[in-house]
TORKOL-4160 file (C-alpha; in steps of 0.2 Angstrom, whole numbers, padded with zeros to 4 digits, m for minus):
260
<pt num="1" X="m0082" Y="0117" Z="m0005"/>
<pt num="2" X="m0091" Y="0103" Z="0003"/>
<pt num="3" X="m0107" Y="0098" Z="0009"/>
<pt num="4" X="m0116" Y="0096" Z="0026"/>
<pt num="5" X="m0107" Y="0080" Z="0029"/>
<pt num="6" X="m0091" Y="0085" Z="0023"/>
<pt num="7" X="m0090" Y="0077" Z="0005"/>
<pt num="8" X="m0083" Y="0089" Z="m0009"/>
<pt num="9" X="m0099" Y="0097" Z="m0019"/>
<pt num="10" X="m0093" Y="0088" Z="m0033"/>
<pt num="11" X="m0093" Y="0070" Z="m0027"/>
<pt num="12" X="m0106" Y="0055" Z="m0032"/>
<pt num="13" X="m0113" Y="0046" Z="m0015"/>
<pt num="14" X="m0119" Y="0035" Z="m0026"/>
<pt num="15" X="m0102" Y="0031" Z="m0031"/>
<pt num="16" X="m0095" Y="0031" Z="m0015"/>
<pt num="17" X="m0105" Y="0019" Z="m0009"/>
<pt num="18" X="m0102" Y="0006" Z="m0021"/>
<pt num="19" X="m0084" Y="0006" Z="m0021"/>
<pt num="20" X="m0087" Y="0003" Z="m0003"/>
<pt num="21" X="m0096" Y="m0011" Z="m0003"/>
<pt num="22" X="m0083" Y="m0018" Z="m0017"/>
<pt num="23" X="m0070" Y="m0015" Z="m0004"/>
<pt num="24" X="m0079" Y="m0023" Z="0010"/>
<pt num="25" X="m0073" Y="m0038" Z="0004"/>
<pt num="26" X="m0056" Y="m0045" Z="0012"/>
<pt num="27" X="m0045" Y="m0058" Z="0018"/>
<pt num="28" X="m0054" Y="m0058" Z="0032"/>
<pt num="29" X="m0071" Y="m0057" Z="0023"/>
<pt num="30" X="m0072" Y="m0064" Z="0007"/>
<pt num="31" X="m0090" Y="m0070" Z="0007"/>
<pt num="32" X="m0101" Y="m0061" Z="0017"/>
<pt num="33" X="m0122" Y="m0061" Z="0019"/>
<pt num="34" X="m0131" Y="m0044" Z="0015"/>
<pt num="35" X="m0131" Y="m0042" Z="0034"/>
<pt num="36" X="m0113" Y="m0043" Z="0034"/>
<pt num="37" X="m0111" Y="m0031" Z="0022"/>
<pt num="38" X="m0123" Y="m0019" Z="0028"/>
<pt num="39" X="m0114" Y="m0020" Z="0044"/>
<pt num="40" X="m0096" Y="m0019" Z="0035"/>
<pt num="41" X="m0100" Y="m0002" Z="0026"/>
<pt num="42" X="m0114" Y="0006" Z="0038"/>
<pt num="43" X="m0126" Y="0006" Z="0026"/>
<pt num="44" X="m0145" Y="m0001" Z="0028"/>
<pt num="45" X="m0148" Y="m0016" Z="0022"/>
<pt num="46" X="m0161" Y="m0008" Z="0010"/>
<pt num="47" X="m0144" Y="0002" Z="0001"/>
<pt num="48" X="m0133" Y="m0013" Z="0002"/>
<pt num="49" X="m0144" Y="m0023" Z="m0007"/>
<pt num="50" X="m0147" Y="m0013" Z="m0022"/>
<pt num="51" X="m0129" Y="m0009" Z="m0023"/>
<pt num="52" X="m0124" Y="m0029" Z="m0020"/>
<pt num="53" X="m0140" Y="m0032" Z="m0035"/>
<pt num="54" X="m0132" Y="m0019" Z="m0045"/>
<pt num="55" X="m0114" Y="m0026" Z="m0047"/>
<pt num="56" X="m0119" Y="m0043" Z="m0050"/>
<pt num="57" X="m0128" Y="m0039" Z="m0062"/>
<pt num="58" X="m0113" Y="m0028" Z="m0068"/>
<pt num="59" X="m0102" Y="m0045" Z="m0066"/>
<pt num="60" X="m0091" Y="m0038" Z="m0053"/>
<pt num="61" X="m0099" Y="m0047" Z="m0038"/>
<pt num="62" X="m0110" Y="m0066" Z="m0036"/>
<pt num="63" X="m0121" Y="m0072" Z="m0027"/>
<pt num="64" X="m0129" Y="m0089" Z="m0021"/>
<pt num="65" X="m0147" Y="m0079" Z="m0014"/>
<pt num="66" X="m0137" Y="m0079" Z="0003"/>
<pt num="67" X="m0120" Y="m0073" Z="0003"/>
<pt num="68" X="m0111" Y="m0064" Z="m0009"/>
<pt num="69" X="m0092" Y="m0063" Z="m0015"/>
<pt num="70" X="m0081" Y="m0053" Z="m0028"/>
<pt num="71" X="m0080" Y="m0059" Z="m0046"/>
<pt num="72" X="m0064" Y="m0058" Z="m0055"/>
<pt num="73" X="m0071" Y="m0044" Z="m0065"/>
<pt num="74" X="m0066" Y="m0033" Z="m0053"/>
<pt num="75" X="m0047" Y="m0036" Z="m0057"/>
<pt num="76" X="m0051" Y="m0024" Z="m0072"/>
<pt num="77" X="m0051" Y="m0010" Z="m0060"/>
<pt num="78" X="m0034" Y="m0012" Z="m0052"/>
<pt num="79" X="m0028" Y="m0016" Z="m0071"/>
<pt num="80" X="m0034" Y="0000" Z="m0078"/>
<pt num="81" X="m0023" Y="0009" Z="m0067"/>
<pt num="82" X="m0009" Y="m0003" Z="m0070"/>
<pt num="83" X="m0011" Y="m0002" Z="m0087"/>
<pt num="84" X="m0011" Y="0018" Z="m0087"/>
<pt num="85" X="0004" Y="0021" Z="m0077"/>
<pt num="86" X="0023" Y="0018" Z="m0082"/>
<pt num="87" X="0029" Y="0014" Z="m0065"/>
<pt num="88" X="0027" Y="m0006" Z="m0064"/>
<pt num="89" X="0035" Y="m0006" Z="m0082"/>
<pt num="90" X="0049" Y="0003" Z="m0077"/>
<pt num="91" X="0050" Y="m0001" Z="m0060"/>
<pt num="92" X="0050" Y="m0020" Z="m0063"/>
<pt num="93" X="0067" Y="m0023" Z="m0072"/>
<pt num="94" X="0077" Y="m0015" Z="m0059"/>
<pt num="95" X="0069" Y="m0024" Z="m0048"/>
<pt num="96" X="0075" Y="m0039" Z="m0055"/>
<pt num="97" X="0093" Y="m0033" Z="m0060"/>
<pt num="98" X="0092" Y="m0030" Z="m0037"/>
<pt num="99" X="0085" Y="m0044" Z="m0031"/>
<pt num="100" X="0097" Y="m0056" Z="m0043"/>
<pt num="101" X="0111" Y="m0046" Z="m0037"/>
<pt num="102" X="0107" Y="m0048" Z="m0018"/>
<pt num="103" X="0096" Y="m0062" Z="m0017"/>
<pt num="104" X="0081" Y="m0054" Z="m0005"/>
<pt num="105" X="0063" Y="m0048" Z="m0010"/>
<pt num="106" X="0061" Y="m0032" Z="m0017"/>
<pt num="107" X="0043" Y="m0022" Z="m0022"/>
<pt num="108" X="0038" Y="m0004" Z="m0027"/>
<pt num="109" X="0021" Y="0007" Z="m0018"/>
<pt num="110" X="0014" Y="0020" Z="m0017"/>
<pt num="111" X="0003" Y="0029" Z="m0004"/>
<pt num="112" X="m0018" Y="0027" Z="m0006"/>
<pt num="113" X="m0022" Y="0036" Z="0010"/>
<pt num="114" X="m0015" Y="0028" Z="0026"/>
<pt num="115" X="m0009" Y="0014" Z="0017"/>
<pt num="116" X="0003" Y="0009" Z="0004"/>
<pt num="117" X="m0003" Y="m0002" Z="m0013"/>
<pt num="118" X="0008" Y="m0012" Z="m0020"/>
<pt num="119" X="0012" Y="m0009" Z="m0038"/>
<pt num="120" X="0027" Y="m0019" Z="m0044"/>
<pt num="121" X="0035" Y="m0035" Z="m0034"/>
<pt num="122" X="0048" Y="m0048" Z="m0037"/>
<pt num="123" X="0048" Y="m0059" Z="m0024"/>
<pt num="124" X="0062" Y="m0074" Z="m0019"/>
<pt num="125" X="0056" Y="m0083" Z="m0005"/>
<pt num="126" X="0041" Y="m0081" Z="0005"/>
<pt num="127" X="0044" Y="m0076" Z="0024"/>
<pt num="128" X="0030" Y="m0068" Z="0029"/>
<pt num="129" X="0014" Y="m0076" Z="0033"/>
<pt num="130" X="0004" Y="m0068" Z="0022"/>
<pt num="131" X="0008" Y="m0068" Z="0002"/>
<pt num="132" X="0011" Y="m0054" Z="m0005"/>
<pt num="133" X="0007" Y="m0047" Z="m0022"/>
<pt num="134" X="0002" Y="m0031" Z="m0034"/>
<pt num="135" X="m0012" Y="m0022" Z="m0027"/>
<pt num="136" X="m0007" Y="m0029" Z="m0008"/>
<pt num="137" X="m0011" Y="m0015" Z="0005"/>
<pt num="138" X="m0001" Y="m0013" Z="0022"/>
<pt num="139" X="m0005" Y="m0001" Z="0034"/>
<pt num="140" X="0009" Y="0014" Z="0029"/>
<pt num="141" X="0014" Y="0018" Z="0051"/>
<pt num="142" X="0023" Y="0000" Z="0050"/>
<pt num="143" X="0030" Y="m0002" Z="0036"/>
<pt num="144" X="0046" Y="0005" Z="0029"/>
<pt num="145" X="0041" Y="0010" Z="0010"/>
<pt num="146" X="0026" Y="0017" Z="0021"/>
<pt num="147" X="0036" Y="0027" Z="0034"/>
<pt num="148" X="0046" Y="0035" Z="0017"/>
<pt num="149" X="0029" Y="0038" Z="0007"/>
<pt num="150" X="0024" Y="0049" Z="0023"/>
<pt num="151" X="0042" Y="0058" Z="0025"/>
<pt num="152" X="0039" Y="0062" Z="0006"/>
<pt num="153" X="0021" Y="0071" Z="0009"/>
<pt num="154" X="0020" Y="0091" Z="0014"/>
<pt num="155" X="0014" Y="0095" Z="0030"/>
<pt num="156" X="m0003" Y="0096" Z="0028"/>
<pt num="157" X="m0006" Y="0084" Z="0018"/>
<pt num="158" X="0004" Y="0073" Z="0034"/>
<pt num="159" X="m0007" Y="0079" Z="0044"/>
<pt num="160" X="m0024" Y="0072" Z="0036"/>
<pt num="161" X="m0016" Y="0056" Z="0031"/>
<pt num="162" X="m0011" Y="0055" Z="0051"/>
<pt num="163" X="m0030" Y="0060" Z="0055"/>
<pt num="164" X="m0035" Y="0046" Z="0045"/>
<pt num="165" X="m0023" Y="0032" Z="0054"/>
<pt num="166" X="m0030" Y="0020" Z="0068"/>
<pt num="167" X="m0013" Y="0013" Z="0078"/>
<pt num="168" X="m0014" Y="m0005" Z="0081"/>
<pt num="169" X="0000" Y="m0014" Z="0088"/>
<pt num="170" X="0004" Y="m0027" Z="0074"/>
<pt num="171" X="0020" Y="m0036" Z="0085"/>
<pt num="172" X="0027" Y="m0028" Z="0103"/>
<pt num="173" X="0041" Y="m0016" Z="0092"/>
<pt num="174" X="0025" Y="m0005" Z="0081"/>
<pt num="175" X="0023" Y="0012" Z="0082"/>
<pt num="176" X="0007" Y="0017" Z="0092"/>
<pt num="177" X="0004" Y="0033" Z="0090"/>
<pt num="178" X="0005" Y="0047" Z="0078"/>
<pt num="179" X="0019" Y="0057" Z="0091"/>
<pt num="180" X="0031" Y="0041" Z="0090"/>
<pt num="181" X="0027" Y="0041" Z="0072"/>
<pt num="182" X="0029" Y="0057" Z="0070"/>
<pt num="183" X="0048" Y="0057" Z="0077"/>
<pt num="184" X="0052" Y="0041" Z="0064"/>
<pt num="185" X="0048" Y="0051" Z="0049"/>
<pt num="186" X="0061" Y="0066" Z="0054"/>
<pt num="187" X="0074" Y="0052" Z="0057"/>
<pt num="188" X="0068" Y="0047" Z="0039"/>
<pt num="189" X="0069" Y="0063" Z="0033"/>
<pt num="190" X="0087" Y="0068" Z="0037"/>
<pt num="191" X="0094" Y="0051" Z="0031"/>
<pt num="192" X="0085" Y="0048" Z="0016"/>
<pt num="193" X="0078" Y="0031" Z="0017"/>
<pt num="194" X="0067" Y="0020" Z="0030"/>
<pt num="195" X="0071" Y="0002" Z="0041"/>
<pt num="196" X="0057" Y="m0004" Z="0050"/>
<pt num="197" X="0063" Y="m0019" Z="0061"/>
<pt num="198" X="0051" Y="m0032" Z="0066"/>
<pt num="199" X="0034" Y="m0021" Z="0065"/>
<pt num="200" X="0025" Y="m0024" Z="0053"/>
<pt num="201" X="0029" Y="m0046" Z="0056"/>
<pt num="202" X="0038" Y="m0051" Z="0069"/>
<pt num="203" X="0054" Y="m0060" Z="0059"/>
<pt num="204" X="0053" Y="m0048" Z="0046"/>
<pt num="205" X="0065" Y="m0032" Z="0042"/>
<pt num="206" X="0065" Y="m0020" Z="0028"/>
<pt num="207" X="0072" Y="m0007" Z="0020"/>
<pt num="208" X="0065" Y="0006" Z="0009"/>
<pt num="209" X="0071" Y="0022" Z="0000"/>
<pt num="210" X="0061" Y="0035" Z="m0010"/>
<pt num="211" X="0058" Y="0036" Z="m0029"/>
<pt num="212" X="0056" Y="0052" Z="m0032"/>
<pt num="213" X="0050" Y="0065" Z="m0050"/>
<pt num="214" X="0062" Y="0077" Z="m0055"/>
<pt num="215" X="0055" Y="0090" Z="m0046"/>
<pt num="216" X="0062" Y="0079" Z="m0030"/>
<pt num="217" X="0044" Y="0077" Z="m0023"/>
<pt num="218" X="0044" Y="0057" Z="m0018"/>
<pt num="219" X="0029" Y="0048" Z="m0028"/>
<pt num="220" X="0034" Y="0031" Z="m0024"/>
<pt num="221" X="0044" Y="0021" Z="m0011"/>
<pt num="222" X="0057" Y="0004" Z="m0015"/>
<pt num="223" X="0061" Y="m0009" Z="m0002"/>
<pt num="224" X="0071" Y="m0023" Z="0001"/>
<pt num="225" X="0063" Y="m0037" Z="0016"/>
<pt num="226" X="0074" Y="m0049" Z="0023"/>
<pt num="227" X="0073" Y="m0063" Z="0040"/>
<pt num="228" X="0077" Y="m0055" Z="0054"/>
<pt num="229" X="0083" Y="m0069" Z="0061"/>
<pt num="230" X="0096" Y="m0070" Z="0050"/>
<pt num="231" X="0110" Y="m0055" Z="0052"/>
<pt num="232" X="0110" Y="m0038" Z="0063"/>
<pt num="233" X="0100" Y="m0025" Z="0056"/>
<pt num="234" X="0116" Y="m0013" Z="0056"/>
<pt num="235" X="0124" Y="m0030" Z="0044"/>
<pt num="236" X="0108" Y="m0030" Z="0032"/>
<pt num="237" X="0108" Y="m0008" Z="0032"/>
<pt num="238" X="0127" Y="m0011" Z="0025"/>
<pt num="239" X="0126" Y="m0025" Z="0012"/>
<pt num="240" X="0111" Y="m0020" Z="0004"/>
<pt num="241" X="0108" Y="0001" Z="0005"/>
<pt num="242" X="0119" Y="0006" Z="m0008"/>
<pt num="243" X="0111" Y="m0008" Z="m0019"/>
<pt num="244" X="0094" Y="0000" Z="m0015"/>
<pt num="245" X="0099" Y="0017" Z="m0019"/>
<pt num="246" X="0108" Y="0011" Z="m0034"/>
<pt num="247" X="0091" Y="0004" Z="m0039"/>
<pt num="248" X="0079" Y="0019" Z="m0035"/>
<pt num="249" X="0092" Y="0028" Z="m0044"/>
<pt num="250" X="0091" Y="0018" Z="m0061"/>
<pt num="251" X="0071" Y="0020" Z="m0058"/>
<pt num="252" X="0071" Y="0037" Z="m0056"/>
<pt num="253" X="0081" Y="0039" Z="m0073"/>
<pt num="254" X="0070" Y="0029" Z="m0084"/>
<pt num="255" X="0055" Y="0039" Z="m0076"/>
<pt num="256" X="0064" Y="0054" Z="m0082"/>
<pt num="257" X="0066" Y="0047" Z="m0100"/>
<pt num="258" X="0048" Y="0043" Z="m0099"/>
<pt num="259" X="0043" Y="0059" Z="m0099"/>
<pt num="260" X="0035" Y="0055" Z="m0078"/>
């Protein structure tokens, strides 16, 4: 049941609209007047200030009595979900054991909506332009843990999450609409694992395969990123796949013995 405008009967506008101005803050914006953030999260600027007042004084924003920015306090959020969830435990050595073994990046996500979170990464060089970390968002249409994540959903549940996207083209090779999406995550579908070429960065290719419970429904994704500039994409599917599957595999089980 919802209401009027669509929110389930049981939700907290209140809630809602603190989180978003928590989330307000970016790359892009990470000091912004109460202008800005009224503007960011379509609130007036009467609500945004009492929910900008109220989280300072919570400790989870500052401010200077002109702009406001997020404190570190608000690390405890993403941590509480970290800290309650096996995956980055066991997804992490495995990660390790991989990337020693072929020398390239590898991370764990999973899907927040139309995008993928980062949960677990161990990184060897950097070659994209933008760091990457846990708790790093990506839009899911462009990226290849993102295009498995979407192949993994029900069809209803695709068809929200689609609903939900806004296409922008990233480099000349991305995706741009949900119909080319859409044919992407059948391929991904009948061979089991996802290579997005240059989409999400130009220069950068990866590779990603599902981890999935024993019920086989996928609840996260594993990937491999690697210069483009470096081998033929059919070279880099050959000499790391396996390695990948091998390594989803080895999560997969610990999840098992974990009781997940």
């Amino acid at each position: 049941m919802t209401t009027d405008d669509g929110r389930p009967v049981e939700s907290v506008q209140s809630l809602q609209r603190g989180l978003a101005v928590i989330r307000a803050f970016d790359a892009d914006h990470p000091r912004m007047t109460l202008a800005e953030v009224a503007r960011q999260t379509g609130l007036t600027r009467a609500t945004a200030r009492r929910f900008l007042h109220t989280l300072v004084s919570l400790g989870y924003t500052a401010t200077d009595g002109r702009e406001f920015w997020l404190r570190p306090r608000v690390l405890d959020l993403g941590y509480a979900y970290l800290s309650s969830s096996t995956l980055p435990d066991i997804a992490t050595p495995h990660l390790k054991a991989f990337t020693d073994r072929v020398h390239e990046s590898s991370s764990v996500s999973v899907l927040d909506g139309a995008d993928i979170v980062y949960v677990a990464r161990v990184p060897t060089r950097r070659i994209m332009a933008v760091a990457i970390s846990v708790g790093t968002r990506f839009p899911a249409y462009a990226t290849s843990m993102g295009r498995v994540l979407l192949a993994g959903l029900e069809p209803s549940d695709l068809d929200r999450v689609l609903a939900e996207m806004t296409f922008e083209r990233l480099t000349p090779r991305t995706v741009s609409s949900a119909a080319q999406l859409r044919a992407e995550l059948d391929v991904v579908r009948e061979r089991g694992w996802a290579l997005v070429d240059q989409e999400l960065e130009l220069g950068l290719r990866s590779m990603a395969a599902p981890v999935r419970d024993p019920r086989g429904r996928t609840i996260a994704a594993a990937n491999v990123s690697v210069s483009a500039g470096q081998r033929d994409a059919e070279d880099d599917v050959e000499r790391l796949l396996p390695e990948l599957l091998e390594a989803t595999r080895q999560i997969e089980h610990d999840l098992r013995m974990a009781g997940m």
